[in-house]
N, CA, C and O atoms as a GROMACS GRO file, in nm:
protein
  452
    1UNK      N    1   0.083  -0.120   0.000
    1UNK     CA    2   0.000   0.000   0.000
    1UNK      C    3   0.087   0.126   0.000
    1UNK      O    4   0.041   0.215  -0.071
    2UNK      N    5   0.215   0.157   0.070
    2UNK     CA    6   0.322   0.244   0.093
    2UNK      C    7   0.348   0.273  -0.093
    2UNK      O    8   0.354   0.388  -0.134
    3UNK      N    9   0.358   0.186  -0.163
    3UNK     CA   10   0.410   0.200  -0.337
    3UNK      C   11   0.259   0.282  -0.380
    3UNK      O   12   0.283   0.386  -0.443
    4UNK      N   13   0.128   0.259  -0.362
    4UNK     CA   14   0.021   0.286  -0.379
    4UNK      C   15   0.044   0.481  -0.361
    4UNK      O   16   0.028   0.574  -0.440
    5UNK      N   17   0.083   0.472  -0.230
    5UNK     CA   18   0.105   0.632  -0.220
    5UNK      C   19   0.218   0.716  -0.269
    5UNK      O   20   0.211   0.839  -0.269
    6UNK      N   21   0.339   0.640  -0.317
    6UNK     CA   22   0.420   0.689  -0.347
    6UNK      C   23   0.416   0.728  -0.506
    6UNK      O   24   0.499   0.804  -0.558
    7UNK      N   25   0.326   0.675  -0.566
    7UNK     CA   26   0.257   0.684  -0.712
    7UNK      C   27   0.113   0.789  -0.720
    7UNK      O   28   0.045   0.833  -0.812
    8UNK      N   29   0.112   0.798  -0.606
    8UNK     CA   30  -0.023   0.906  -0.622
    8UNK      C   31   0.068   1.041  -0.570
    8UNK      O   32   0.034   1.140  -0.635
    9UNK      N   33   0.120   1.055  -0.521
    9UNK     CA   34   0.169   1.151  -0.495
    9UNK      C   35   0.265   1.211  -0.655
    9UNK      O   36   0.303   1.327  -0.674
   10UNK      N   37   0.277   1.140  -0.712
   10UNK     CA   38   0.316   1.223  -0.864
   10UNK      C   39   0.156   1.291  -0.936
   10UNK      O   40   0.156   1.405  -0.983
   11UNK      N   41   0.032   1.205  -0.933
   11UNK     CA   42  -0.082   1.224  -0.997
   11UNK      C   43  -0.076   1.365  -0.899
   11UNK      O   44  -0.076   1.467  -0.968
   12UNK      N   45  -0.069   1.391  -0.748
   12UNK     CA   46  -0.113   1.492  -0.736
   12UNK      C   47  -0.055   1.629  -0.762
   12UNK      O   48  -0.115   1.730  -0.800
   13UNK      N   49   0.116   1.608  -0.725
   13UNK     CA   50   0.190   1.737  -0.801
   13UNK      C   51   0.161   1.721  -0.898
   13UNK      O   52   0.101   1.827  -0.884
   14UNK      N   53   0.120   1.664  -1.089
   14UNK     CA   54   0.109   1.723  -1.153
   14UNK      C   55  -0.046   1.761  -1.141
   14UNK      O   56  -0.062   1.848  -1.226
   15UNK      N   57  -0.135   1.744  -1.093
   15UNK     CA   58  -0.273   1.790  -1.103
   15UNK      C   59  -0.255   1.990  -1.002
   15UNK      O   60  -0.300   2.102  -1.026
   16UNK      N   61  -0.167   1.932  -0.896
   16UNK     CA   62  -0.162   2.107  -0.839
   16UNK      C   63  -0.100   2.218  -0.927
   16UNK      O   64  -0.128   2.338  -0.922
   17UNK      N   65   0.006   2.148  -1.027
   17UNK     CA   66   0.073   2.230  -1.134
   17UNK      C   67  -0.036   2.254  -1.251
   17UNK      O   68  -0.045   2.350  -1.327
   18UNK      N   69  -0.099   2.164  -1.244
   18UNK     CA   70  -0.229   2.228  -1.374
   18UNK      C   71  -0.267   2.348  -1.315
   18UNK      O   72  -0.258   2.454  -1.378
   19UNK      N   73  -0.317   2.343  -1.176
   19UNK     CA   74  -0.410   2.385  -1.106
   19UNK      C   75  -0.355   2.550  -1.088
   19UNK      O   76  -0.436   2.636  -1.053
   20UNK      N   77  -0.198   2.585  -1.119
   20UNK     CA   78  -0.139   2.663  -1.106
   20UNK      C   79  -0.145   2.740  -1.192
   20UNK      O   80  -0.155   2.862  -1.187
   21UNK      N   81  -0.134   2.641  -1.312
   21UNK     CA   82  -0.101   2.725  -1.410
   21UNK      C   83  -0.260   2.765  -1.502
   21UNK      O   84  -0.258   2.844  -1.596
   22UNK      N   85  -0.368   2.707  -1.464
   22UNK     CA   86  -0.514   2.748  -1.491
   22UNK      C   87  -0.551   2.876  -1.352
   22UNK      O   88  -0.654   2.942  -1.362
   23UNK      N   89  -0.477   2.891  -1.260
   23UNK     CA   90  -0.532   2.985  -1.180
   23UNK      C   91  -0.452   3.150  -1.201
   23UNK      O   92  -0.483   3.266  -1.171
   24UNK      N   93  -0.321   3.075  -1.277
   24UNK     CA   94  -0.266   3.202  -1.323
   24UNK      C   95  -0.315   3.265  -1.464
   24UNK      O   96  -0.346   3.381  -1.490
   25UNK      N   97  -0.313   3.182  -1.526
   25UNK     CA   98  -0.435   3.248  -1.669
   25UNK      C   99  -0.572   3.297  -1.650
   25UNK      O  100  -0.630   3.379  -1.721
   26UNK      N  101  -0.613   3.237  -1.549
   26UNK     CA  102  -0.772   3.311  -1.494
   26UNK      C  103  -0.700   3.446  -1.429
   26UNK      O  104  -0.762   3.552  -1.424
   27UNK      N  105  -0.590   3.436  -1.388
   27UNK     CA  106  -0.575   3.585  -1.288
   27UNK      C  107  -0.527   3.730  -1.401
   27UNK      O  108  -0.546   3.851  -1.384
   28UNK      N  109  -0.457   3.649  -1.525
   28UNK     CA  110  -0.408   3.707  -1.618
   28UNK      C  111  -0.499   3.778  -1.691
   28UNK      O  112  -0.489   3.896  -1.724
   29UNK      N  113  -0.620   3.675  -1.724
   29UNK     CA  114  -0.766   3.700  -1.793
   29UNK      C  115  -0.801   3.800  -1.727
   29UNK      O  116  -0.814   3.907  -1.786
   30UNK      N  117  -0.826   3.791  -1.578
   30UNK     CA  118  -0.885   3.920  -1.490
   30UNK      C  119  -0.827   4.002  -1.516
   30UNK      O  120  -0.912   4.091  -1.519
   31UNK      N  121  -0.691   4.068  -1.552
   31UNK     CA  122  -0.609   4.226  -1.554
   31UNK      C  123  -0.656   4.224  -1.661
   31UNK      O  124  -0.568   4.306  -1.684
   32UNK      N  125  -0.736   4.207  -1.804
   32UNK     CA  126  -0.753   4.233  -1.937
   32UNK      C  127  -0.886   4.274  -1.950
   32UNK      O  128  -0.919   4.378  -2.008
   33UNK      N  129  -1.005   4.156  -1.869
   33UNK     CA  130  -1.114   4.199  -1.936
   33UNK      C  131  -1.172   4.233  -1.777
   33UNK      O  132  -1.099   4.241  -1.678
   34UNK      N  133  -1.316   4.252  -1.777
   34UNK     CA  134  -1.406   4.248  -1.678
   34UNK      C  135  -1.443   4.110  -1.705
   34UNK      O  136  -1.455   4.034  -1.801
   35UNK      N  137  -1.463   4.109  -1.517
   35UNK     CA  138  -1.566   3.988  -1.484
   35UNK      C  139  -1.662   3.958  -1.543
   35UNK      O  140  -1.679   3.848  -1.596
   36UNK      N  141  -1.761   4.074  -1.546
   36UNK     CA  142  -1.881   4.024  -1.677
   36UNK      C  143  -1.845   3.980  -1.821
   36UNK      O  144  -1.890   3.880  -1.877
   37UNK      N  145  -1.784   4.042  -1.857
   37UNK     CA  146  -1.716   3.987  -1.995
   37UNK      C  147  -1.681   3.850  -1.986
   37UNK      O  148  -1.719   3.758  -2.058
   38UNK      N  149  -1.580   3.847  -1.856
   38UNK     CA  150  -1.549   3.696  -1.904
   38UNK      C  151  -1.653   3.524  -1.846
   38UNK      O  152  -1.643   3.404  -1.873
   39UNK      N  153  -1.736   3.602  -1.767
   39UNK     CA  154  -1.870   3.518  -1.723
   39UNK      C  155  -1.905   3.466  -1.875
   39UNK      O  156  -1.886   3.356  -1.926
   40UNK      N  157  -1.964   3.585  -1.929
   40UNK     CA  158  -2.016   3.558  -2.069
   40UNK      C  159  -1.961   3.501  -2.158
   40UNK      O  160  -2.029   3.446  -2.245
   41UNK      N  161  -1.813   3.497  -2.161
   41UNK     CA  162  -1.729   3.398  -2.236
   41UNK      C  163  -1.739   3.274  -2.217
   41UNK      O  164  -1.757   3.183  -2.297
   42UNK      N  165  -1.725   3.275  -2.096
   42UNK     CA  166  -1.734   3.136  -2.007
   42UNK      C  167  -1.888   3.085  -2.091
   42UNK      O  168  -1.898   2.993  -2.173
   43UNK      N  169  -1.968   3.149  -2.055
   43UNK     CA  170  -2.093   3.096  -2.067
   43UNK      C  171  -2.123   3.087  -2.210
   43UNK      O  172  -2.236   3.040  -2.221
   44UNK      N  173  -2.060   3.115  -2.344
   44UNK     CA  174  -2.064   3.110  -2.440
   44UNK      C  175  -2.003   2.994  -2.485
   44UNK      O  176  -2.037   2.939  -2.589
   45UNK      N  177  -1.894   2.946  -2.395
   45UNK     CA  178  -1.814   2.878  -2.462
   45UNK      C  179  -1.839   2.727  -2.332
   45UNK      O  180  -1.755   2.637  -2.329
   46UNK      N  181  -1.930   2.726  -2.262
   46UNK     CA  182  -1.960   2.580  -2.230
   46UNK      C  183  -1.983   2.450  -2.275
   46UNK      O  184  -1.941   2.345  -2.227
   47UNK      N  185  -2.061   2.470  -2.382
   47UNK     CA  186  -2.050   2.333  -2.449
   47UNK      C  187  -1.903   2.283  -2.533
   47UNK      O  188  -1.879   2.165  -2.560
   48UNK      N  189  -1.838   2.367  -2.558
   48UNK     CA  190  -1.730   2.362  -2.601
   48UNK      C  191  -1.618   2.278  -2.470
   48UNK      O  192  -1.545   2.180  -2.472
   49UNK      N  193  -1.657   2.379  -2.367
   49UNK     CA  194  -1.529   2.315  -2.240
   49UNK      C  195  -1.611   2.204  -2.180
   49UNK      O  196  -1.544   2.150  -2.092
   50UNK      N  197  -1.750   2.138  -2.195
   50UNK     CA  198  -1.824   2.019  -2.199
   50UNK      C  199  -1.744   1.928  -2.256
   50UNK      O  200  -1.707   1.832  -2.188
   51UNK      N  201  -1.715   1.937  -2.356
   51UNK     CA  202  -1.665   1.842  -2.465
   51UNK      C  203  -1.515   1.835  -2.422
   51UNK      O  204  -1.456   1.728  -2.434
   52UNK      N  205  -1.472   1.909  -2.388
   52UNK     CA  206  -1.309   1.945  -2.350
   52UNK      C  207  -1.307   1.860  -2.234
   52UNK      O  208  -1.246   1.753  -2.234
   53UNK      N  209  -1.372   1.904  -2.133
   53UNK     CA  210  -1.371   1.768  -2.061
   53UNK      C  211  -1.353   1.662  -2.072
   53UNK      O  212  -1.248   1.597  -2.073
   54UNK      N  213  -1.501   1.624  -2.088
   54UNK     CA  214  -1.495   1.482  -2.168
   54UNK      C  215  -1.394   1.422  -2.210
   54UNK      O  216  -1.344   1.317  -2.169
   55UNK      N  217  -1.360   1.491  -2.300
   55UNK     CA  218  -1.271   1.396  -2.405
   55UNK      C  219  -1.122   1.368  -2.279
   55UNK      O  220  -1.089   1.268  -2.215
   56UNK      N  221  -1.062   1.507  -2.288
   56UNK     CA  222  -0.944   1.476  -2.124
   56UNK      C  223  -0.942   1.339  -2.002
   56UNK      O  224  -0.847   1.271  -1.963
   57UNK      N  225  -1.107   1.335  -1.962
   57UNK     CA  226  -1.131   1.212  -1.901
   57UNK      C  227  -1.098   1.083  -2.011
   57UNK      O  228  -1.003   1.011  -1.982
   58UNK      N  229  -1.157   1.061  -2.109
   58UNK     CA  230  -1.120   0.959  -2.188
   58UNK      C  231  -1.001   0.935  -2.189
   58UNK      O  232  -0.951   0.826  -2.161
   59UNK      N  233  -0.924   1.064  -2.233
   59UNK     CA  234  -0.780   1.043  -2.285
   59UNK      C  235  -0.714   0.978  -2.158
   59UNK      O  236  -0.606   0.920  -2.177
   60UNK      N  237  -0.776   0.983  -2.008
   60UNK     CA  238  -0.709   0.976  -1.900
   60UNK      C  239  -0.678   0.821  -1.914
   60UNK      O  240  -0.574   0.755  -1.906
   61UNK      N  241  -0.831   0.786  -1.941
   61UNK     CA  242  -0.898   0.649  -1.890
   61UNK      C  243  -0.772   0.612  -1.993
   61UNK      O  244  -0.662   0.583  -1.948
   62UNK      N  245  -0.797   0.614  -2.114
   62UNK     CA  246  -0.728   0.541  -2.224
   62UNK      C  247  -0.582   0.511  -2.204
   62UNK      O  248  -0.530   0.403  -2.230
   63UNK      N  249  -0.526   0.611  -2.157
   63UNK     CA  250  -0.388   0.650  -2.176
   63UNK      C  251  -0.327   0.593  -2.051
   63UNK      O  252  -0.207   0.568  -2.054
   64UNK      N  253  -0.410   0.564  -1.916
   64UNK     CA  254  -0.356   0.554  -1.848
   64UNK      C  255  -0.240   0.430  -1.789
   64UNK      O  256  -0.134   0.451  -1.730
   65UNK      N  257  -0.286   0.328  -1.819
   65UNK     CA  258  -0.143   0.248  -1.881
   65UNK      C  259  -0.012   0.293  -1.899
   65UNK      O  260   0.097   0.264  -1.850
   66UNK      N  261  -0.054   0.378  -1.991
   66UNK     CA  262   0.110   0.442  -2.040
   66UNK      C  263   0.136   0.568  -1.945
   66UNK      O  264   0.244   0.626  -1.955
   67UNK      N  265   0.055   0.607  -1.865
   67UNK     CA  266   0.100   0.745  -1.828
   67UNK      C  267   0.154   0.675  -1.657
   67UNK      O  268   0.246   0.737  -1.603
   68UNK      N  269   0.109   0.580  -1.599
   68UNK     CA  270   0.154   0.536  -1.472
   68UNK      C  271   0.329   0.497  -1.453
   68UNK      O  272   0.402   0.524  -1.358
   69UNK      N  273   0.360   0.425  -1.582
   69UNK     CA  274   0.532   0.392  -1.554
   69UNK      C  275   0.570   0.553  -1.524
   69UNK      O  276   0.600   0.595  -1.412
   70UNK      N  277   0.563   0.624  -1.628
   70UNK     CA  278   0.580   0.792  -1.552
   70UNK      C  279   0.617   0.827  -1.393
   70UNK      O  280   0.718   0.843  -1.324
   71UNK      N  281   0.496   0.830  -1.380
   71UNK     CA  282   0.467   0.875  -1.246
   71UNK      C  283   0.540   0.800  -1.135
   71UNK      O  284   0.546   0.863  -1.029
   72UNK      N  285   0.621   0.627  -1.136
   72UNK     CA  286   0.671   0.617  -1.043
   72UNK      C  287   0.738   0.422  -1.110
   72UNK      O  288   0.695   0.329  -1.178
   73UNK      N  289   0.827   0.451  -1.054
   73UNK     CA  290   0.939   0.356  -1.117
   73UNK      C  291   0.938   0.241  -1.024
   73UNK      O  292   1.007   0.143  -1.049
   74UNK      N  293   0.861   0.249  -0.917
   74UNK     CA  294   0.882   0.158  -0.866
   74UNK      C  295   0.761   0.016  -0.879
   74UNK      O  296   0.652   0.047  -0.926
   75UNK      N  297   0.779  -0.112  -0.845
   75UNK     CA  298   0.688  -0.195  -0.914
   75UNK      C  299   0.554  -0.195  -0.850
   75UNK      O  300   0.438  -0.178  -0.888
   76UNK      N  301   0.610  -0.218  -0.748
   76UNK     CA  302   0.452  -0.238  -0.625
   76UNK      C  303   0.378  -0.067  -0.648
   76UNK      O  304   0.257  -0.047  -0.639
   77UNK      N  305   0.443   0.001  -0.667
   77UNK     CA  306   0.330   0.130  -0.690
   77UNK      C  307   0.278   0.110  -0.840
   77UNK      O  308   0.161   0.119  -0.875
   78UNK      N  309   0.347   0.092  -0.891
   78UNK     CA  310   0.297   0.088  -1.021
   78UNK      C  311   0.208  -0.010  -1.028
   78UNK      O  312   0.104   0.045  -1.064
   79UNK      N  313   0.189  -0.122  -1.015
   79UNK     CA  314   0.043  -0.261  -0.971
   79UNK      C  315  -0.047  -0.204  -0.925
   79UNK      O  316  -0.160  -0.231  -0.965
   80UNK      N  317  -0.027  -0.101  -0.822
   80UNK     CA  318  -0.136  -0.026  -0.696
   80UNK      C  319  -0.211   0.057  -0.826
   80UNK      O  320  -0.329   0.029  -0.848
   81UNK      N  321  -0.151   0.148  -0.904
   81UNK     CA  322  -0.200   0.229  -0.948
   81UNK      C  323  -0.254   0.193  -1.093
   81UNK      O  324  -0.336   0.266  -1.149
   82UNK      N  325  -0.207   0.081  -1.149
   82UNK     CA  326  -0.256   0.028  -1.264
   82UNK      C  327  -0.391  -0.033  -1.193
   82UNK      O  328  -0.476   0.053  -1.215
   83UNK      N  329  -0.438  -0.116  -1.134
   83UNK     CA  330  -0.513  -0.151  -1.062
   83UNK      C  331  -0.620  -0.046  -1.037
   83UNK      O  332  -0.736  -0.063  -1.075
   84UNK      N  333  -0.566   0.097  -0.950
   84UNK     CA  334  -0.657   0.200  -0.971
   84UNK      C  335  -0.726   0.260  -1.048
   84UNK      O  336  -0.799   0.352  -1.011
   85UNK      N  337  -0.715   0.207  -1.206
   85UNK     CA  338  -0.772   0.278  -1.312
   85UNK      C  339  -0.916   0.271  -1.330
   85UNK      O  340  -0.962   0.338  -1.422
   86UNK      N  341  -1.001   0.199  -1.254
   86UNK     CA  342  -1.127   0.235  -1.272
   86UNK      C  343  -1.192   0.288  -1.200
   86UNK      O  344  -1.306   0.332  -1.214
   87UNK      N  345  -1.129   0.290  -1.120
   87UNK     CA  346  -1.202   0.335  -0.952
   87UNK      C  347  -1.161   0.506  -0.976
   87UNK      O  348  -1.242   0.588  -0.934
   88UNK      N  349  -1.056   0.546  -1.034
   88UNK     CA  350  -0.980   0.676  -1.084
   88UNK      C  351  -1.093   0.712  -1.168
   88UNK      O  352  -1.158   0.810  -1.132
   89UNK      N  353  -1.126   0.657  -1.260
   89UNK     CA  354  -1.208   0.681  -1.398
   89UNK      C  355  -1.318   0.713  -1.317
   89UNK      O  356  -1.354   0.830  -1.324
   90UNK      N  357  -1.411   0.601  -1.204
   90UNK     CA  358  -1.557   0.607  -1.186
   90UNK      C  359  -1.589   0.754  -1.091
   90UNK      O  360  -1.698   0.803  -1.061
   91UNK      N  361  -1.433   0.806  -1.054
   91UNK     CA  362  -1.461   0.940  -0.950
   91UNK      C  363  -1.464   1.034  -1.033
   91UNK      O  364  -1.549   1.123  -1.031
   92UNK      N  365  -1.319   1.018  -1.161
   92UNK     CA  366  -1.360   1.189  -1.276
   92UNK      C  367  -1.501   1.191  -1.335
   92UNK      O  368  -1.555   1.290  -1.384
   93UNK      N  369  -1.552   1.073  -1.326
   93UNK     CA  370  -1.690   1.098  -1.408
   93UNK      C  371  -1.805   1.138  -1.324
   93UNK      O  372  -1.894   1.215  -1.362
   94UNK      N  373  -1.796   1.062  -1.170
   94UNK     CA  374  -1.875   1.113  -1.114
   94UNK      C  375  -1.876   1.258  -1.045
   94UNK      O  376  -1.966   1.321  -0.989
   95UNK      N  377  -1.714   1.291  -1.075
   95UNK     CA  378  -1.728   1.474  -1.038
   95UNK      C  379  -1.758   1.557  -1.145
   95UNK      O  380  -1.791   1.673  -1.124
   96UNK      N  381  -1.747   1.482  -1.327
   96UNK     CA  382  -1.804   1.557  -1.391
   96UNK      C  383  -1.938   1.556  -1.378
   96UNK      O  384  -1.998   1.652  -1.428
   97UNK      N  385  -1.990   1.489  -1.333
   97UNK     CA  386  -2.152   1.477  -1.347
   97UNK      C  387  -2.207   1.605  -1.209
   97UNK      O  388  -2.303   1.682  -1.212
   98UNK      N  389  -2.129   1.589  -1.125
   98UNK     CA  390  -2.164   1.668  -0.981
   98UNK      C  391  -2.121   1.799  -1.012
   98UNK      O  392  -2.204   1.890  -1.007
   99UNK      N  393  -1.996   1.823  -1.046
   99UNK     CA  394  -1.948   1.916  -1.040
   99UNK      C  395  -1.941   2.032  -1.213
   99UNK      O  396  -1.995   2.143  -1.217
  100UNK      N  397  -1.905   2.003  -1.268
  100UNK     CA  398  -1.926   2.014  -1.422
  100UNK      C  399  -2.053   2.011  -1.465
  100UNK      O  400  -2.085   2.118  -1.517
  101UNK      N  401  -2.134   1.936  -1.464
  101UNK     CA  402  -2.278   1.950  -1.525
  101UNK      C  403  -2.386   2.071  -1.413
  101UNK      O  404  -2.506   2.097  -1.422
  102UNK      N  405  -2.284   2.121  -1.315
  102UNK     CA  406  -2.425   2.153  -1.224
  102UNK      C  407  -2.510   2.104  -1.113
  102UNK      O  408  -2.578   2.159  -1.026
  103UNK      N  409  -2.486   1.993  -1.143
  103UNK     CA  410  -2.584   1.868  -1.048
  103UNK      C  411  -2.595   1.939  -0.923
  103UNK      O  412  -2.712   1.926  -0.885
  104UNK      N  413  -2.524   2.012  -0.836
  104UNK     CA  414  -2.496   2.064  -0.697
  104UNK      C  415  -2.658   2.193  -0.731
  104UNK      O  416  -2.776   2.180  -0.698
  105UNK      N  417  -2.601   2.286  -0.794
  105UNK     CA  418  -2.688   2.390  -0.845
  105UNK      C  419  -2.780   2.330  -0.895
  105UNK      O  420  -2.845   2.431  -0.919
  106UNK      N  421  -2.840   2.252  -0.931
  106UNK     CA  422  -2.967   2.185  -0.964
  106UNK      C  423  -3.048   2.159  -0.851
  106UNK      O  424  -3.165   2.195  -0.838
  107UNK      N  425  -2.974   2.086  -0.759
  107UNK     CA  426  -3.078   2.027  -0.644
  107UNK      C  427  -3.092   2.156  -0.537
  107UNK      O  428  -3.202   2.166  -0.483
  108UNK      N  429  -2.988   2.257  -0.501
  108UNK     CA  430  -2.991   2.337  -0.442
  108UNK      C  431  -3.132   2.462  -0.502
  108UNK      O  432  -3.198   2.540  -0.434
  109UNK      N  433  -3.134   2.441  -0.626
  109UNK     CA  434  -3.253   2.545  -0.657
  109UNK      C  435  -3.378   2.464  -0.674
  109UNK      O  436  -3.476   2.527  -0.713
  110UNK      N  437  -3.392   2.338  -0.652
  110UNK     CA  438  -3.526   2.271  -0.644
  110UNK      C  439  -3.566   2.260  -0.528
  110UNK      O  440  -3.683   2.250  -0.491
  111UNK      N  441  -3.412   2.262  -0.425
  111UNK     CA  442  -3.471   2.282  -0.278
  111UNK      C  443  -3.470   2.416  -0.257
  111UNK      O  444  -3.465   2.457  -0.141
  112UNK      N  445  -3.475   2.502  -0.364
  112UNK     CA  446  -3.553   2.642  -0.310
  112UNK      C  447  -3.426   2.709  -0.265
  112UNK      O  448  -3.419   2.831  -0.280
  113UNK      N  449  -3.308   2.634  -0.201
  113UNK     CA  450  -3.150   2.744  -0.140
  113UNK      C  451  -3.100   2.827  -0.252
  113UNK      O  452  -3.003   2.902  -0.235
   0.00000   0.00000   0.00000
């Protein structure tokens, strides 16, 4: 289980380095336009970052085989985390569905909050 964590801990530095470098282009975006402006972008261009999604999760699911030797050289992590690939897959989909589609904001305005 110790190899298990020593292989997730690469998935998570590179997911905080995405996370860096999408919070610095949103901050970049902010010195250029207004907030309303870029709401409306946003909101223009959803079905588009729908699909962008999507497909990223696939590529995850698909790829992931090849993307685990990466992340950690050692054997027993690498088994742990090959092993993890569906259980990995069944959470990005179920946070796209929660989180990405709305689902949260859906039930919150049927319960009236």
């Amino acid at each position: 289980m110790a190899g298990f964590w020593s292989g997730i801990r690469g998935l998570v530095l590179l997911t905080a380095g995405i996370l860096v470098l999408a919070a610095s282009g949103v901050m970049l975006w902010g010195q250029v336009e207004s907030m309303d402006t870029i709401g409306q972008r946003l909101q223009t261009a959803a079905p588009w970052l729908t699909l962008l999604r999507i497909s990223l999760i696939t590529a995850v699911i698909a790829a992931w085989p090849r993307i685990v030797p990466w992340l950690t050289r050692r054997a027993d992590a690498r088994t742990a985390l090959l092993a993890a690939r569906w259980r990995v897959a069944a959470w990005l989909i179920l946070l796209e569905l929660i989180l990405g589609q709305g689902l949260i904001q859906a039930v919150a305005q049927s319960l009236g909050l």
